[in-house]
C-alpha positions as CSV (number, residue, x, y, z in Angstrom):
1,X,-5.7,-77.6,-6.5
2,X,-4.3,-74.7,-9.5
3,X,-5.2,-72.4,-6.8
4,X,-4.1,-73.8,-3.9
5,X,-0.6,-73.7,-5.7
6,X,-0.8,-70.4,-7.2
7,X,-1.6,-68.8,-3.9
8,X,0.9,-70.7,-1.2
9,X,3.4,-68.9,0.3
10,X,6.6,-71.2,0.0
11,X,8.4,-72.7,-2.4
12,X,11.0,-76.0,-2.6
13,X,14.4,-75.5,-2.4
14,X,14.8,-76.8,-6.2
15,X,11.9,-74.3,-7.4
16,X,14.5,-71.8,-6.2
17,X,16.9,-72.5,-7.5
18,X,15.5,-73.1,-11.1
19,X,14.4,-69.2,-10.8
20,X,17.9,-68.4,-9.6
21,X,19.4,-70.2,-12.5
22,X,17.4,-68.3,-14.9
23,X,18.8,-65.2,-13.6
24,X,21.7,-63.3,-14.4
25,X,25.3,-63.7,-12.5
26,X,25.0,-60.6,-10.4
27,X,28.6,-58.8,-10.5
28,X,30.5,-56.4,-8.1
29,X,30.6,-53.0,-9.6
30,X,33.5,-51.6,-7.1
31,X,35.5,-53.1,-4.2
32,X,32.4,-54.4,-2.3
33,X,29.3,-52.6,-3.9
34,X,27.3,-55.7,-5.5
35,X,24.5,-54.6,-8.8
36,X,21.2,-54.5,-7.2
37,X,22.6,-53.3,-4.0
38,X,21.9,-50.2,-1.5
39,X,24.4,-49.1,0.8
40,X,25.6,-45.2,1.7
41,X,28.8,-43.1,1.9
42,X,29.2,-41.2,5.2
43,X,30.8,-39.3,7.0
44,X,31.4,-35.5,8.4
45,X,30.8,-32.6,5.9
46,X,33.6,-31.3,4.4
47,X,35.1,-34.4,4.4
48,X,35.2,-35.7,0.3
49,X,31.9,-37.9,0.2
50,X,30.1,-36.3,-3.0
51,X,33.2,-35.7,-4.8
52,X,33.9,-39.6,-3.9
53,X,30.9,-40.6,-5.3
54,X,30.8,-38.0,-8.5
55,X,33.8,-39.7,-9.4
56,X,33.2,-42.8,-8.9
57,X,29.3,-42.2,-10.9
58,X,31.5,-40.7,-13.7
59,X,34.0,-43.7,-13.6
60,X,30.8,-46.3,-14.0
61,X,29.1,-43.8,-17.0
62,X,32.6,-43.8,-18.9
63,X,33.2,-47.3,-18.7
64,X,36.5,-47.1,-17.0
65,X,38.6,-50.4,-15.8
66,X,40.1,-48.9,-12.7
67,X,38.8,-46.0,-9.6
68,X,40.9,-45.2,-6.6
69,X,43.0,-48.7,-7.0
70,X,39.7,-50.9,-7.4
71,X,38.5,-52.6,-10.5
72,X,35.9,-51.9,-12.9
73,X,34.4,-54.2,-15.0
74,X,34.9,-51.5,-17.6
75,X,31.2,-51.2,-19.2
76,X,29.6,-47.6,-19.8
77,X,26.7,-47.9,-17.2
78,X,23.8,-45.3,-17.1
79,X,24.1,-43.3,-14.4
80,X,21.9,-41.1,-12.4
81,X,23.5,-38.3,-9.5
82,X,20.7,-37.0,-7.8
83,X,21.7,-34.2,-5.9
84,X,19.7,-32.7,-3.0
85,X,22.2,-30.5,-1.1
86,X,23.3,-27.8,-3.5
87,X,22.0,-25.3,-6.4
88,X,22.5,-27.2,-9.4
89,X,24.9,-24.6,-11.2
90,X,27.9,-25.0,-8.4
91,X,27.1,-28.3,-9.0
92,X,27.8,-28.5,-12.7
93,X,30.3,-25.9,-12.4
94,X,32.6,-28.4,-10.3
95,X,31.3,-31.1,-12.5
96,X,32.7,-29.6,-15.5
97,X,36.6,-29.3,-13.9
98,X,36.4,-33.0,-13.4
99,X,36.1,-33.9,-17.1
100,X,39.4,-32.6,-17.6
101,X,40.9,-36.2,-16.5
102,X,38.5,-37.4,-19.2
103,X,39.5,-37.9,-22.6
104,X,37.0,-36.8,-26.0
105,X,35.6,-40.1,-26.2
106,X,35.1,-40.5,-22.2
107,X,33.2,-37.2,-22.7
108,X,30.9,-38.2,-25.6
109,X,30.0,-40.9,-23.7
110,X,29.8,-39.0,-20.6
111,X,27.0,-36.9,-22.5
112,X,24.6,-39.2,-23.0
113,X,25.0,-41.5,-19.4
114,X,25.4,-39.3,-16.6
115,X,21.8,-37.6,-15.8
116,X,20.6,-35.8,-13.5
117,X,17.6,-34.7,-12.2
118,X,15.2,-31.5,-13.6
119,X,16.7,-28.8,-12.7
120,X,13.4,-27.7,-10.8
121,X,13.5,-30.6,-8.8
122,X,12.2,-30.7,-5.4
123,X,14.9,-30.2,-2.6
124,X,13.3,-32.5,-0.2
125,X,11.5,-35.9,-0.5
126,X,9.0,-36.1,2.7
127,X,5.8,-36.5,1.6
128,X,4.4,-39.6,-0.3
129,X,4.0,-37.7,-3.7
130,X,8.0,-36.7,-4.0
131,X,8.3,-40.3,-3.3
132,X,6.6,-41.2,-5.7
133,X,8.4,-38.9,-8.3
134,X,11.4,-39.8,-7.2
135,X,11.2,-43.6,-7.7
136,X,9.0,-42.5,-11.0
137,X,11.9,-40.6,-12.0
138,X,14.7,-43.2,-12.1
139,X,12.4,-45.4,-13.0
140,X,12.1,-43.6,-16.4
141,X,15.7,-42.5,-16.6
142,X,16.5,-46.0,-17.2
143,X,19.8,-45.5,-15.3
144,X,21.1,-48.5,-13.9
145,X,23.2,-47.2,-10.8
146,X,21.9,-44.0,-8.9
147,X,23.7,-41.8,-6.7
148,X,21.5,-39.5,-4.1
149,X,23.3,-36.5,-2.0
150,X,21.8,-36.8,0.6
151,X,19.5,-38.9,2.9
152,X,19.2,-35.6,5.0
153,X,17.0,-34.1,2.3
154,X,14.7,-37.1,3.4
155,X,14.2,-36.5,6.8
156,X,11.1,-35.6,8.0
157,X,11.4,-35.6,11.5
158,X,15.0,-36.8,13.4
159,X,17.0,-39.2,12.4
160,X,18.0,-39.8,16.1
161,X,14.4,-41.4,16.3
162,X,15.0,-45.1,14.9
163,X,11.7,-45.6,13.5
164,X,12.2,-42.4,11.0
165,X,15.6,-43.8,10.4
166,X,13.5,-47.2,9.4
167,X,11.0,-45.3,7.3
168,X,13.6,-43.5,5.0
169,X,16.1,-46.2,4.6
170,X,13.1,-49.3,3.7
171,X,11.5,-46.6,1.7
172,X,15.0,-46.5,-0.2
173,X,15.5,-50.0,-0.1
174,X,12.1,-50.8,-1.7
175,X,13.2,-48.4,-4.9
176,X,16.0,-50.4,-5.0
177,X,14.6,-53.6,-5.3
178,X,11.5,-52.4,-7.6
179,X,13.6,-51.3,-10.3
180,X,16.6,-53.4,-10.0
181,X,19.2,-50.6,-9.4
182,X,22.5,-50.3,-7.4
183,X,21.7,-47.0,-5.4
184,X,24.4,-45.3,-3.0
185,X,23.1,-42.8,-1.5
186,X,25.5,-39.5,0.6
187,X,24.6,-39.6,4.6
188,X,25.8,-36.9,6.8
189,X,27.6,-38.0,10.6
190,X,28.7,-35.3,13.3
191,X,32.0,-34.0,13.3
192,X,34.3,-36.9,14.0
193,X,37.0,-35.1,16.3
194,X,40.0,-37.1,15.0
195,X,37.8,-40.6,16.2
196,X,37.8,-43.3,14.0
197,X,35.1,-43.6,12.0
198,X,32.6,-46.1,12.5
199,X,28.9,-47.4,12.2
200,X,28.2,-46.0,15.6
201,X,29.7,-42.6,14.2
202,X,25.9,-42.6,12.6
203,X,22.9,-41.2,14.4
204,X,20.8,-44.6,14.4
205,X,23.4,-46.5,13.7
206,X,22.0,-50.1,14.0
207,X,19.0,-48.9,11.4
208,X,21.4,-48.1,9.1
209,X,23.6,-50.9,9.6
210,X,20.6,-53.4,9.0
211,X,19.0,-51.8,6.3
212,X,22.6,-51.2,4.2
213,X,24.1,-54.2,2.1
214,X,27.7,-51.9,2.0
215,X,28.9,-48.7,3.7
216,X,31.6,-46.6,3.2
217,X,33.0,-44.0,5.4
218,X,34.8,-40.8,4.1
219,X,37.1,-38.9,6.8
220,X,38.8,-36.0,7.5
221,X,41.3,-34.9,10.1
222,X,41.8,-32.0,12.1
223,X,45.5,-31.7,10.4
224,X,43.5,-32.1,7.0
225,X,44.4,-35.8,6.3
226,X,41.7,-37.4,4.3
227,X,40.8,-41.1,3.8
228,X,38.3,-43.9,2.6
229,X,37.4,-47.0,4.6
230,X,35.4,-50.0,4.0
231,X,33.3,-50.3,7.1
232,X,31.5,-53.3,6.0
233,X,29.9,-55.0,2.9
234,X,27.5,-57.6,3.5
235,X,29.1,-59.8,0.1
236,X,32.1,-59.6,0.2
237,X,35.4,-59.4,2.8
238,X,35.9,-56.2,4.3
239,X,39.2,-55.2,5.9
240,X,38.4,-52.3,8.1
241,X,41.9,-52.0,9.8
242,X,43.4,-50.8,6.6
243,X,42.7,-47.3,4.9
244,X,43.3,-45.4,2.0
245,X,44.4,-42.2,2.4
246,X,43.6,-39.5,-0.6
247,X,43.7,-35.7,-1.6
248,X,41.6,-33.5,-3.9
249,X,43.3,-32.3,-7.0
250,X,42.5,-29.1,-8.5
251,X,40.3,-31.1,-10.9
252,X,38.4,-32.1,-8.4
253,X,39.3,-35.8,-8.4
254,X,40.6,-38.1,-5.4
255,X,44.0,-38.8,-5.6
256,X,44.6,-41.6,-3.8
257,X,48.1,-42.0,-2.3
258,X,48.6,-45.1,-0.2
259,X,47.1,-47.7,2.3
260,X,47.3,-46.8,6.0
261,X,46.5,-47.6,9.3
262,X,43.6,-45.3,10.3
263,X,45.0,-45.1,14.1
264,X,48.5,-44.0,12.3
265,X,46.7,-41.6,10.4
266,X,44.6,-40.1,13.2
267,X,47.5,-39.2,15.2
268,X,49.9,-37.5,12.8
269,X,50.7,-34.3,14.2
270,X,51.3,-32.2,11.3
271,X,50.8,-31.7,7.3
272,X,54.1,-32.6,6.1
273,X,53.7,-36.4,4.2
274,X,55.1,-39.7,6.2
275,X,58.1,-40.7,4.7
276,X,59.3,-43.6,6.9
277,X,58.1,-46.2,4.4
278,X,60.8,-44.5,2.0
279,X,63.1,-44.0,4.9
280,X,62.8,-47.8,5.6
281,X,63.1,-49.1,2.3
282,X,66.4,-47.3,1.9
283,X,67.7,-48.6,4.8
284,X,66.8,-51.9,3.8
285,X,68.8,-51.4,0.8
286,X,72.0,-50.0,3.1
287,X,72.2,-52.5,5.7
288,X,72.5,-55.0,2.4
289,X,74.4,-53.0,0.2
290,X,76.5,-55.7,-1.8
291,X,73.1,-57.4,-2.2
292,X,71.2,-57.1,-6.0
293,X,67.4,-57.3,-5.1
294,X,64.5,-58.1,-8.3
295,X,61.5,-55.4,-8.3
296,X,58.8,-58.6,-7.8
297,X,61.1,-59.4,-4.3
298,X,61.2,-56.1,-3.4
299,X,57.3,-55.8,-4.2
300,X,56.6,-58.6,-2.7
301,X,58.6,-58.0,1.0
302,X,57.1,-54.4,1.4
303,X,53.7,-54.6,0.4
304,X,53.8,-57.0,3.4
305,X,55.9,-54.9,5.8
306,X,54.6,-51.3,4.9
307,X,50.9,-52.3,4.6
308,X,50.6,-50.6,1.3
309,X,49.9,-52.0,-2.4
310,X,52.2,-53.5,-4.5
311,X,51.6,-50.9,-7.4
312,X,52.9,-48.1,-4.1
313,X,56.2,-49.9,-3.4
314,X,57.2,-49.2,-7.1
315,X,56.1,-46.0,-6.9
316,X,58.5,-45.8,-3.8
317,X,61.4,-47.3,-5.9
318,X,60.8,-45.3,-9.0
319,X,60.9,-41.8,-6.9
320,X,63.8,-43.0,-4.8
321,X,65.4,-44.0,-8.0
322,X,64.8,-40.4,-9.7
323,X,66.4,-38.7,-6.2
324,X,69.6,-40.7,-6.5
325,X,68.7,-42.3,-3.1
326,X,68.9,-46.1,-4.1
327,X,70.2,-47.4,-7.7
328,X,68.8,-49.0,-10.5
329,X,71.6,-50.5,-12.4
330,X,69.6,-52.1,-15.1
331,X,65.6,-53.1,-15.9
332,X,64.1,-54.8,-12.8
333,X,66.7,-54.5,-10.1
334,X,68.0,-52.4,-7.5
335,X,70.6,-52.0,-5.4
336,X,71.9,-49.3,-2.6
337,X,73.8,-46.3,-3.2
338,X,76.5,-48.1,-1.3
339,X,76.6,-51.0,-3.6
340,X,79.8,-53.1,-3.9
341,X,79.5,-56.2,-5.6
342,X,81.4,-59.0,-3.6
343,X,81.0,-63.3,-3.5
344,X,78.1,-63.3,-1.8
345,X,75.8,-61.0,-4.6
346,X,72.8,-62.7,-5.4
347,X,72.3,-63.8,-9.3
């Protein structure tokens, strides 16, 4: 009878969940990106997806509470970029401009928790020995989240073809769940001609889709506007209406300015920055200008009407503020240019 139990293949619903209360909580490591998980960044070259995710790997390494207006638990994680696509010194060259938004301690622990791989690594993994090395490899880097740049380094015939599609992402998949990493791995998609950018912007798209637990487009468009959006994350909400838009600094970080539409975005018609949401907040303030109005109100009415976050609308204040386009009489309230205070102002 021993046997017969240690051989079935099933277990009751309370066996499970003893094992699963043994286990620890598994936590969200960015916006949607659950420990444990495998997902990719994607989208057309050029477009910001390894600087994205350099940034991001650095961010996790360092122990930092915030990226691109998402939360991190704040933890120095070991980290592992493996990077496929270029020679390693233009790699490390660029990596070296981004420490500059580091500070000394960020880069002493930097030092020891971003790795990378030999710098005679193999270029490609096709054949079943560079898989091998390649899961053997993290496996004994003892990194906890690994980056990989890019899944076209792993294709060994065409991704069109779903069942090589299968092959790579299940062979990824399996490393992920043998050695109990997060891994985000850099995928490639045609140039995106100012479409929006979607799962089905992904030769074998519904491979990818089913194999993935998040993804995470990167864009660019033909007037140079660049933004991130959460296509979907299989734990957790996903609002893929909504962007954020970003640029690279000379440091060769993502700025990231504001939430947008990504229709909006994909039919501006020129370079120069969209200032209606400033335009409308000041004539908010004029059409109301004997009215006194608290930040949190002000926060609170046009993180709803502009679409953006609250920590932008202040932003907007402050620099409308500093150009003597609304007032800010004293801490935590504004009022408009034309203010006169009347009966009616609100205490």
């Amino acid at each position: 009878m021993e046997n017969e139990k240690e051989i079935k293949g099933y277990v009751s619903f309370k066996e499970m969940l003893i094992e699963f209360k043994k286990r620890p909580k598994i936590e969200f490591l960015w916006s949607g990106i659950r420990e444990k998980s495998f997902g990719i960044v994607f989208g057309p070259s050029k477009s910001g997806k390894t600087i994205f995710c350099e940034n991001l790997a650095m961010s996790l390494a360092v122990g930092k509470n915030e990226f691109f207006g998402k939360k991190l638990c704040g933890i120095p994680r070991k980290v592992m970029f493996i990077g496929l696509e270029e020679f390693w010194e233009n790699r490390v060259e660029r990596n070296v401009k981004q420490l500059a938004v580091l500070n000394e301690g960020e880069v002493k622990v930097l030092n020891d928790n971003y790795l990378y791989q030999a710098i005679n690594y193999s270029k490609y993994i096709h054949q079943k020995e560079e898989w091998l090395k390649l899961k053997r490899t993290i496996k004994e880097s003892k990194a906890e989240i690994v980056f990989i740049d890019s899944i076209t380094r792993m294709n060994h015939g065409s991704l069109e073809d779903s069942k090589t599609a299968e092959e790579i992402m299940q062979r990824l998949r399996v490393i992920c769940y043998d050695l109990g990493v997060t891994l985000i791995c850099v995928h490639h998609t045609p140039k995106m001609y100012d479409k929006p950018i979607t799962m089905d912007s992904i030769k074998g798209s519904s491979v990818f889709a089913q194999e993935s637990d998040f993804a995470i487009g990167i864009n660019k468009t033909s007037k140079n506007y660049r933004y991130l959006k959460n296509v979907f994350f299989r734990y957790s909400s996903c609002d893929d209406e909504i962007v954020r838009e970003f640029e690279i600094t000379d440091d060769v970080w993502l700025d990231y300015s504001e939430n947008t539409y990504e229709d909006k975005l994909l039919m501006k018609s020129d370079r120069r920055r969209n200032n209606s949401n400033r335009t409308t907040i000041i004539e908010y303030l004029n059409e109301n200008s004997s009215m006194t109005y608290k930040t949190k109100d002000l926060v609170n009415y046009f993180s709803g009407e502009l679409g953006v976050q609250e920590r932008q609308v202040k932003s907007y204040l402050k620099n409308l503020v500093n150009e003597k386009e609304i007032l800010n009489p004293k801490h935590g309230e504004y009022v408009s240019m034309y203010y006169k205070k009347d009966d009616g102002e609100r205490k």
